[in-house]
CHARMM-style PDB file with segment names, atoms N, HN, CA, C and O in Angstrom:
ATOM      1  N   UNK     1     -57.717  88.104  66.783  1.00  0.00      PROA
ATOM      2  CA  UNK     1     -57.423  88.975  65.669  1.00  0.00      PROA
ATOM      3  C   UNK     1     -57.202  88.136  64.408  1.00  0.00      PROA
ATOM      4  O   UNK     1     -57.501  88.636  63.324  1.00  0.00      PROA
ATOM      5  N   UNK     2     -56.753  87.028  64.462  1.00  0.00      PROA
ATOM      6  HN  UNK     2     -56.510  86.621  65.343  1.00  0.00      PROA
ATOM      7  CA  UNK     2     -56.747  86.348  63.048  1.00  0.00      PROA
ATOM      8  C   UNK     2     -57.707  85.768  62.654  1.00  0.00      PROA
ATOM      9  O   UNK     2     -57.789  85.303  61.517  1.00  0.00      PROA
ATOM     10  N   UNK     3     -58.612  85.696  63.539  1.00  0.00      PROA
ATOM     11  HN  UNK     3     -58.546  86.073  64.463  1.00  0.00      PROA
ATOM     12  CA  UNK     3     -59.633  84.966  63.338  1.00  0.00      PROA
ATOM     13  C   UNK     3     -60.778  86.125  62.569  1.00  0.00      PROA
ATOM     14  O   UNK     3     -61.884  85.777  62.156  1.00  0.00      PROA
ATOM     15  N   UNK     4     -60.418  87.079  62.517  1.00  0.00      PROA
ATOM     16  HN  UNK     4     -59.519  87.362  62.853  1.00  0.00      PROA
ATOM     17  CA  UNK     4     -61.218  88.189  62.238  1.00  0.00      PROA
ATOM     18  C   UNK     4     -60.324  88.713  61.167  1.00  0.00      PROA
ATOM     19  O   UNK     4     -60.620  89.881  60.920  1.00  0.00      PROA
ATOM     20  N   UNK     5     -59.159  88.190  60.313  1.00  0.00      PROA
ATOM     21  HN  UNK     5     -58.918  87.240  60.514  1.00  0.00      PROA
ATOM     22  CA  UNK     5     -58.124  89.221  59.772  1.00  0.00      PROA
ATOM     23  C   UNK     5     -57.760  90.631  60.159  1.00  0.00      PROA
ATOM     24  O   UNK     5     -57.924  91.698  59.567  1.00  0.00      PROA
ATOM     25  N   UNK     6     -57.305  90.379  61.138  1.00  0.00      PROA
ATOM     26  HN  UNK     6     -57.172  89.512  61.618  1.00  0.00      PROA
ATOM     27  CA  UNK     6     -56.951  92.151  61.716  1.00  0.00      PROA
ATOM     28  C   UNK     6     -56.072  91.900  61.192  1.00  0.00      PROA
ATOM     29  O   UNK     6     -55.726  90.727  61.057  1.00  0.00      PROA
ATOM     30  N   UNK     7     -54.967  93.550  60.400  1.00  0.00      PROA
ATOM     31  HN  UNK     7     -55.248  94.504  60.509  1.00  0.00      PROA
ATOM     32  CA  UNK     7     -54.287  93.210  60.408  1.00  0.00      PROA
ATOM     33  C   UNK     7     -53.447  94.413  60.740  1.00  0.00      PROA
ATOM     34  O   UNK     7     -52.225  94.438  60.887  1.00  0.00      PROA
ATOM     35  N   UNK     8     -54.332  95.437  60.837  1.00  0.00      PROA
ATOM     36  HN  UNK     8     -55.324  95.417  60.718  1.00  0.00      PROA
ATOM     37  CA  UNK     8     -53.734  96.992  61.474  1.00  0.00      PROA
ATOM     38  C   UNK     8     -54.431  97.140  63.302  1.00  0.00      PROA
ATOM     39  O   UNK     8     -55.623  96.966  63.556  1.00  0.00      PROA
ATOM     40  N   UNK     9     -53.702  97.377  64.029  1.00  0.00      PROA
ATOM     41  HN  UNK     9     -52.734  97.518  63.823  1.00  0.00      PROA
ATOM     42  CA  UNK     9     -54.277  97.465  64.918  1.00  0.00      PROA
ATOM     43  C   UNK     9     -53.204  98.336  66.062  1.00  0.00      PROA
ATOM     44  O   UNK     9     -52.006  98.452  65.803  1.00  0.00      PROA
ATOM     45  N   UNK    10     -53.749  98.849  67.194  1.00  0.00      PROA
ATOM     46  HN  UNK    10     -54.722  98.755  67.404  1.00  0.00      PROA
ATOM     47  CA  UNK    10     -52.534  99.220  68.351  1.00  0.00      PROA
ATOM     48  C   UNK    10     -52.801  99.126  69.604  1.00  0.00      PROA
ATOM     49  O   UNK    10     -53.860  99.593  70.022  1.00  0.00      PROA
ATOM     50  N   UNK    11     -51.948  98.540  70.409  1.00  0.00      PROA
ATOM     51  HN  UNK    11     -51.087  98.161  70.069  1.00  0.00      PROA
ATOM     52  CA  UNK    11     -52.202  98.069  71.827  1.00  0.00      PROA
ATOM     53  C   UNK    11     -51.553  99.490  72.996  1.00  0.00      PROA
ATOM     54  O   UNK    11     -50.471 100.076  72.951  1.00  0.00      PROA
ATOM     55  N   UNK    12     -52.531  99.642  73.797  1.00  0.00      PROA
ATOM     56  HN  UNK    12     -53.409  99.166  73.833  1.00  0.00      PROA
ATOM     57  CA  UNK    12     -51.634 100.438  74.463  1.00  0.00      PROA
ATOM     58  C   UNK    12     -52.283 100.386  76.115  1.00  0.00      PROA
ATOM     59  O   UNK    12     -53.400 100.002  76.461  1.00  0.00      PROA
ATOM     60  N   UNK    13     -51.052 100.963  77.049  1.00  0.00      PROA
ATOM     61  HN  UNK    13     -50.145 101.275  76.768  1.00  0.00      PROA
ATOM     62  CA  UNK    13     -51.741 100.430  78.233  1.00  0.00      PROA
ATOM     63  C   UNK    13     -51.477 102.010  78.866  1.00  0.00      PROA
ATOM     64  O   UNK    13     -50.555 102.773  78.577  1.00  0.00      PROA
ATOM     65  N   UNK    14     -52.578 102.225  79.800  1.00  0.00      PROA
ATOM     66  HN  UNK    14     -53.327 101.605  80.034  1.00  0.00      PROA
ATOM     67  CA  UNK    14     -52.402 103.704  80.310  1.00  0.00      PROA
ATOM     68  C   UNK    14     -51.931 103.814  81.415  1.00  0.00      PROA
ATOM     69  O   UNK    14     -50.963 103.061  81.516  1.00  0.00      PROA
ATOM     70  N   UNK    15     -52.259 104.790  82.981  1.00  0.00      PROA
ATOM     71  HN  UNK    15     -53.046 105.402  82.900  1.00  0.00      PROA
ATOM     72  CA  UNK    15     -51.911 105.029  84.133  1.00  0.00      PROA
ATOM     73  C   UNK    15     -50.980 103.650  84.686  1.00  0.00      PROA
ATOM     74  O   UNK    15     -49.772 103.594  84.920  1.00  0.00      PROA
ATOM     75  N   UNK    16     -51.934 102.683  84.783  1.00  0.00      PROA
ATOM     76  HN  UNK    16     -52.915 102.729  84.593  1.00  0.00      PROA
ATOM     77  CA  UNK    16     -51.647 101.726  85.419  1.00  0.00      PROA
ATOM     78  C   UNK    16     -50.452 101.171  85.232  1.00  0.00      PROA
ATOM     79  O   UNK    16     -50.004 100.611  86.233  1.00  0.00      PROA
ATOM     80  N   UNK    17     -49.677 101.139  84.109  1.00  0.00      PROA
ATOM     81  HN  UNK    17     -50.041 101.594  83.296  1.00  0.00      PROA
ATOM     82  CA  UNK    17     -48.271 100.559  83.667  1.00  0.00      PROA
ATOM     83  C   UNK    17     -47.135 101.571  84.010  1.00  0.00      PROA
ATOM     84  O   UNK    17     -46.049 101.443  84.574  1.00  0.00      PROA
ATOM     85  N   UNK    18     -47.968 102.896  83.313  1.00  0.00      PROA
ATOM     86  HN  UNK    18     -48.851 102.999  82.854  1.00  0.00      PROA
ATOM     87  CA  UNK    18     -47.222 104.500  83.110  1.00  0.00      PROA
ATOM     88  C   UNK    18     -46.844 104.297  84.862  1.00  0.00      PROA
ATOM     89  O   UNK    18     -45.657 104.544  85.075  1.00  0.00      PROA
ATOM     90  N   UNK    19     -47.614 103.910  86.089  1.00  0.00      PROA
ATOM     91  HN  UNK    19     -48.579 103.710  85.916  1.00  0.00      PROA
ATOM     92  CA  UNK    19     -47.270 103.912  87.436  1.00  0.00      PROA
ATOM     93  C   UNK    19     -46.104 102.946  88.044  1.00  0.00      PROA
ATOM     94  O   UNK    19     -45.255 103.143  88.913  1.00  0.00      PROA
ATOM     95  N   UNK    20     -46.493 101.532  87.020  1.00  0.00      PROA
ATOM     96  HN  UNK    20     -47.183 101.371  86.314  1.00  0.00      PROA
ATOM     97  CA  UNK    20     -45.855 100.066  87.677  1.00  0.00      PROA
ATOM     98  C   UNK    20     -44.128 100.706  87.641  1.00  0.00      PROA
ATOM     99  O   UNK    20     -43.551 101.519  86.920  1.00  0.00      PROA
ATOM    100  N   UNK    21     -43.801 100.036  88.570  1.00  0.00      PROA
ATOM    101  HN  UNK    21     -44.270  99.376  89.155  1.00  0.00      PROA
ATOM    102  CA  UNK    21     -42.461 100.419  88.208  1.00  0.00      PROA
ATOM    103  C   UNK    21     -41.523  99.560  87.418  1.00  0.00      PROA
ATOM    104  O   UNK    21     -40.384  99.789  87.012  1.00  0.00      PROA
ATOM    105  N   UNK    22     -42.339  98.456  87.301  1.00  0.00      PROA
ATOM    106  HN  UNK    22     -43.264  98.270  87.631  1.00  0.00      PROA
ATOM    107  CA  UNK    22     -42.025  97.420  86.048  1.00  0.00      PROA
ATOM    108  C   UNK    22     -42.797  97.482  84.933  1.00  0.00      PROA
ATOM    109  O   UNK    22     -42.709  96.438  84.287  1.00  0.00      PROA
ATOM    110  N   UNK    23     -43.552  98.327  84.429  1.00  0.00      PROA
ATOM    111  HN  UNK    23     -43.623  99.176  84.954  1.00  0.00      PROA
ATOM    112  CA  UNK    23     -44.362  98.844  83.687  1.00  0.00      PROA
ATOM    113  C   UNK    23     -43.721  98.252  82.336  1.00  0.00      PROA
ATOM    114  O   UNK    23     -44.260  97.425  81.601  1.00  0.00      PROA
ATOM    115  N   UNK    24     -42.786  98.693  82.207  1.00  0.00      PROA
ATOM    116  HN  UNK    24     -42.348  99.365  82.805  1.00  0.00      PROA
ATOM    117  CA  UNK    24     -41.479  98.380  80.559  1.00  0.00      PROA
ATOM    118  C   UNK    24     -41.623  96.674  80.667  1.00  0.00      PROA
ATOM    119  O   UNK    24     -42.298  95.902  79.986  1.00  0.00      PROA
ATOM    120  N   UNK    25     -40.881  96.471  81.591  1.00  0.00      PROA
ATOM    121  HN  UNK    25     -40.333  97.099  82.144  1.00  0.00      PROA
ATOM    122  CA  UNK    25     -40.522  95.085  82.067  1.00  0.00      PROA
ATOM    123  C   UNK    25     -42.267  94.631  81.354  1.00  0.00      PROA
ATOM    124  O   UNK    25     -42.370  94.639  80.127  1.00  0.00      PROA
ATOM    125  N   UNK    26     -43.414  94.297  82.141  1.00  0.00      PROA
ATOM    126  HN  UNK    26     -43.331  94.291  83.137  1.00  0.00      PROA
ATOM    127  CA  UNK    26     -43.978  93.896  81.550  1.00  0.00      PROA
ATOM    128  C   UNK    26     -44.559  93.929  80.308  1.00  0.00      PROA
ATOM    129  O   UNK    26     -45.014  92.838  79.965  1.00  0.00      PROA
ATOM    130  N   UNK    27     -44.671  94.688  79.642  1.00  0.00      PROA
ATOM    131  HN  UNK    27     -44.302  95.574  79.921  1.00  0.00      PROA
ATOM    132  CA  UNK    27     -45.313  95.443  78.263  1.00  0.00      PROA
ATOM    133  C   UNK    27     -43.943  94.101  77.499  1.00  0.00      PROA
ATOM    134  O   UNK    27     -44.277  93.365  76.570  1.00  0.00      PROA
ATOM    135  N   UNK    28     -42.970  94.062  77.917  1.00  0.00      PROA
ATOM    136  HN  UNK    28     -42.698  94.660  78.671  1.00  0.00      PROA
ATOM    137  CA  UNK    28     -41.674  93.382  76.716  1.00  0.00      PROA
ATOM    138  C   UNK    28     -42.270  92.161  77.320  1.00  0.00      PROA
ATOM    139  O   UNK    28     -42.402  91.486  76.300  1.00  0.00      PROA
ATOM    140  N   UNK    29     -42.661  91.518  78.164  1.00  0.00      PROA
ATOM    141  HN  UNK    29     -42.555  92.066  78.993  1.00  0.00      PROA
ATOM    142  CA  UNK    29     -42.818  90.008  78.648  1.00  0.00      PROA
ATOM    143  C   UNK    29     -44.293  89.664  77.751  1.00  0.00      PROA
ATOM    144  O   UNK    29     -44.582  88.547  77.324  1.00  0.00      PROA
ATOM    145  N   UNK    30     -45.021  90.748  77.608  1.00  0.00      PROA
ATOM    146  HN  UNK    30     -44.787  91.656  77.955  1.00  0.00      PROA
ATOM    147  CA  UNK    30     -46.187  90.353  76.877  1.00  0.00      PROA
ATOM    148  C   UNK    30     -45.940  90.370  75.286  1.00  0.00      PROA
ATOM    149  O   UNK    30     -46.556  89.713  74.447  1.00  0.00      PROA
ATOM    150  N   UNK    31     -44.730  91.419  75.042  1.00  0.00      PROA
ATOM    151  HN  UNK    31     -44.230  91.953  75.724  1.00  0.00      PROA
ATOM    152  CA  UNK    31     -44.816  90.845  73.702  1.00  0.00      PROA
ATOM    153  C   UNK    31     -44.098  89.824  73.218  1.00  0.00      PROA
ATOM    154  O   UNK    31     -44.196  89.505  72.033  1.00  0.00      PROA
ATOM    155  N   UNK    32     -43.056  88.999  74.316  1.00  0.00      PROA
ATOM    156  HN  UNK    32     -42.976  89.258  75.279  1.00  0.00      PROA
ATOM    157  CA  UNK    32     -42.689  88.092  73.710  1.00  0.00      PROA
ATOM    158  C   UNK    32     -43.469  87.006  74.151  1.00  0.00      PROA
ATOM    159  O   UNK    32     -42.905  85.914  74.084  1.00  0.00      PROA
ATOM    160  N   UNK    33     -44.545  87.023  74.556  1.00  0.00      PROA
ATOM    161  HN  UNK    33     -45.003  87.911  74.610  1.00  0.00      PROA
ATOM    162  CA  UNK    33     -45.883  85.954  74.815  1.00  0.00      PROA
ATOM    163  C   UNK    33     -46.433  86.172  73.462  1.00  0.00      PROA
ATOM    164  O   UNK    33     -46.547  85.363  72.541  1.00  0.00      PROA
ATOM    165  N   UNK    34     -46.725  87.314  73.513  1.00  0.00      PROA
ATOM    166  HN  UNK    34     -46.632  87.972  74.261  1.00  0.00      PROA
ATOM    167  CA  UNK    34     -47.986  87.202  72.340  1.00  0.00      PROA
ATOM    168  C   UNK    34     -47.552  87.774  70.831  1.00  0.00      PROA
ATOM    169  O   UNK    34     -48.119  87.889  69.744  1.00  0.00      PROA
ATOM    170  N   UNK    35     -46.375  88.037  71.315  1.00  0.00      PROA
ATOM    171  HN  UNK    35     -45.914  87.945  72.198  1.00  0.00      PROA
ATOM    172  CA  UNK    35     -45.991  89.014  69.534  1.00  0.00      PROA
ATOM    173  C   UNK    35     -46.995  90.434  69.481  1.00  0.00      PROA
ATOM    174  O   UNK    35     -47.115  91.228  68.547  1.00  0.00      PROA
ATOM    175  N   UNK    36     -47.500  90.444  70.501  1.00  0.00      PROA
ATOM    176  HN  UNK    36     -47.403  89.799  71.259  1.00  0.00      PROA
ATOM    177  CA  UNK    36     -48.102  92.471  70.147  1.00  0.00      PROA
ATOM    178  C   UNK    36     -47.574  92.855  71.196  1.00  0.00      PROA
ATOM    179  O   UNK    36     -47.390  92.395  72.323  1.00  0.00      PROA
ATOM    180  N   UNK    37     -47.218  94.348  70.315  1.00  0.00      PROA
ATOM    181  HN  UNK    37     -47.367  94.721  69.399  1.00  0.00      PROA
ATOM    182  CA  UNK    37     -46.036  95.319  71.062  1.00  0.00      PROA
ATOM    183  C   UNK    37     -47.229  96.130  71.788  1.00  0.00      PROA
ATOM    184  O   UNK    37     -48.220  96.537  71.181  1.00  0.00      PROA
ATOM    185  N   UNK    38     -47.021  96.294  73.049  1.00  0.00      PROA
ATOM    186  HN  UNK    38     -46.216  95.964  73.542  1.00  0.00      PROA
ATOM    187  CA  UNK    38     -47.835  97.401  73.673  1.00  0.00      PROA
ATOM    188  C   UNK    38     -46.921  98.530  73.754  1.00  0.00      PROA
ATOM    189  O   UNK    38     -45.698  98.416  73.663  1.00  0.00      PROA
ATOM    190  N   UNK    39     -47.615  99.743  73.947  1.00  0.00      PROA
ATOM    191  HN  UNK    39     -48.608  99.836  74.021  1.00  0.00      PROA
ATOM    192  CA  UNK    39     -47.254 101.170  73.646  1.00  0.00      PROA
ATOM    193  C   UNK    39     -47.786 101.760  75.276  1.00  0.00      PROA
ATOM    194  O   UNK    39     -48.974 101.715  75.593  1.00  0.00      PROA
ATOM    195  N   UNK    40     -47.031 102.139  75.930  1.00  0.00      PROA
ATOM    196  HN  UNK    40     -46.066 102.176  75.672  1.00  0.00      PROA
ATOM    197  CA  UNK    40     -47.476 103.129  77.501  1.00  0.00      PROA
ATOM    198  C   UNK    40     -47.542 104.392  76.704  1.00  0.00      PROA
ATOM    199  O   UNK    40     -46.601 104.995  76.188  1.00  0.00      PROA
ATOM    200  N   UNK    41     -49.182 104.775  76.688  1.00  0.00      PROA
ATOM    201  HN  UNK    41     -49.947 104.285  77.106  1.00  0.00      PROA
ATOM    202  CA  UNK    41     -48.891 105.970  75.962  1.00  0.00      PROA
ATOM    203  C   UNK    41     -48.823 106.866  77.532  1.00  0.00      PROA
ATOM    204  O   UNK    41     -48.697 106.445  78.681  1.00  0.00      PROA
ATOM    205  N   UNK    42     -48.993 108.513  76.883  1.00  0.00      PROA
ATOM    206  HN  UNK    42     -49.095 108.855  75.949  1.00  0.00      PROA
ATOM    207  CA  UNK    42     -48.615 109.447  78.001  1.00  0.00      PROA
ATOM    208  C   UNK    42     -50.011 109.471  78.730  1.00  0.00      PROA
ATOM    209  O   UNK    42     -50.838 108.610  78.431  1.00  0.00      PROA
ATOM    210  N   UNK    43     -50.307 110.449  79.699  1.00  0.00      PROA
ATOM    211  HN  UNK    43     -49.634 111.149  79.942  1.00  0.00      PROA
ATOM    212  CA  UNK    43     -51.247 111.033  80.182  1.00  0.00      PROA
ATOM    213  C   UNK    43     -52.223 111.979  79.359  1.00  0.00      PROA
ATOM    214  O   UNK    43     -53.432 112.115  79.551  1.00  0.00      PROA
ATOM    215  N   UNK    44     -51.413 112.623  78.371  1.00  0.00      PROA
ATOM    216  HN  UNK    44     -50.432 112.514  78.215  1.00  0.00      PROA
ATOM    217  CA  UNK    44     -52.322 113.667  77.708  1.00  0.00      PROA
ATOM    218  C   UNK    44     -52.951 112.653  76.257  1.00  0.00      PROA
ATOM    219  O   UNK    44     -54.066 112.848  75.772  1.00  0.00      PROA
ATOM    220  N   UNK    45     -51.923 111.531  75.717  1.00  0.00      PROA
ATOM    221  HN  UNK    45     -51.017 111.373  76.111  1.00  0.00      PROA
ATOM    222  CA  UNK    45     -52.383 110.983  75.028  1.00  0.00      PROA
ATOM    223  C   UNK    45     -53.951 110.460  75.473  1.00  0.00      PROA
ATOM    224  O   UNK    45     -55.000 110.492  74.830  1.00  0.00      PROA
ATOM    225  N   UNK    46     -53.661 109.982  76.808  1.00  0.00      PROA
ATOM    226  HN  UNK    46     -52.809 109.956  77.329  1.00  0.00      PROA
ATOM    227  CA  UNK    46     -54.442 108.714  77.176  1.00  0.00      PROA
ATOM    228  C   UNK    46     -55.916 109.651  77.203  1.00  0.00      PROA
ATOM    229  O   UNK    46     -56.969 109.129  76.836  1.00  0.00      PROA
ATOM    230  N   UNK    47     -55.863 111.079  77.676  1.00  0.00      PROA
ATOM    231  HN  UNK    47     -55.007 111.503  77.974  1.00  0.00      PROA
ATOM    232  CA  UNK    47     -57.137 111.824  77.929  1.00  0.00      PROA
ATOM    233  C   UNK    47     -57.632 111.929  76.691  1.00  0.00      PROA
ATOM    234  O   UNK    47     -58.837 111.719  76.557  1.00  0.00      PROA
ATOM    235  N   UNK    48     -56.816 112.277  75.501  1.00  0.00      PROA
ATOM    236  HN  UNK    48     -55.837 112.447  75.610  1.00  0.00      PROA
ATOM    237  CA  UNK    48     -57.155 112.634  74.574  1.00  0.00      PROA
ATOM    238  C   UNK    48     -58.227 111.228  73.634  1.00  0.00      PROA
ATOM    239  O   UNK    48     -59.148 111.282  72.819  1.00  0.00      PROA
ATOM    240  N   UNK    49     -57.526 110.178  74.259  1.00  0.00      PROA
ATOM    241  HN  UNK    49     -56.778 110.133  74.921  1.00  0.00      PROA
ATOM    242  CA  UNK    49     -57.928 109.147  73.223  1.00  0.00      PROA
ATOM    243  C   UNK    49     -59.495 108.328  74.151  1.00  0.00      PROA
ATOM    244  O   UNK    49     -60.382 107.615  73.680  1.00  0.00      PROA
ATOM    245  N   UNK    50     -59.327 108.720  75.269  1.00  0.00      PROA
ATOM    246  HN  UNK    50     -58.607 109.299  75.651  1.00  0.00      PROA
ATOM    247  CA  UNK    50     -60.339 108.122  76.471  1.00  0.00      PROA
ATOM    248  C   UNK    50     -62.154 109.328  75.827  1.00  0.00      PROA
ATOM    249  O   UNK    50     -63.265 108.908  75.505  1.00  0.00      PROA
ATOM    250  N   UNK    51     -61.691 110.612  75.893  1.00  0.00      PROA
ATOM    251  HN  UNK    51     -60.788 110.953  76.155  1.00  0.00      PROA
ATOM    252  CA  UNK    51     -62.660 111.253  75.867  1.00  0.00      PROA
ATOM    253  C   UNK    51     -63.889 111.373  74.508  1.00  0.00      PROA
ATOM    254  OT1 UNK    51     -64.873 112.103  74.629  1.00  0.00      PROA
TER     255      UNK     51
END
């Protein structure tokens, strides 16, 4: 992304996290790796944004 100047962007992770039962837990371990906040969106989000 910097290499490209992003500078608006949004991360988000679907079922698979929304299931983990450390789902939170990881999403916070990645952003203090990488500095981007991931977002577990919902189910209806995720259809809405997939289709």
């Amino acid at each position: 992304m910097k290499i490209y100047d992003i500078v608006d962007y949004r991360a988000c992770a679907t079922s698979d996290l929304r299931a983990a039962s450390n789902g939170k837990e990881i999403t916070q371990r990645f952003a203090k790796i990488t500095g981007i906040r991931v977002e577990i969106t919902d189910s209806q989000e995720e259809a809405y944004t997939v289709s």
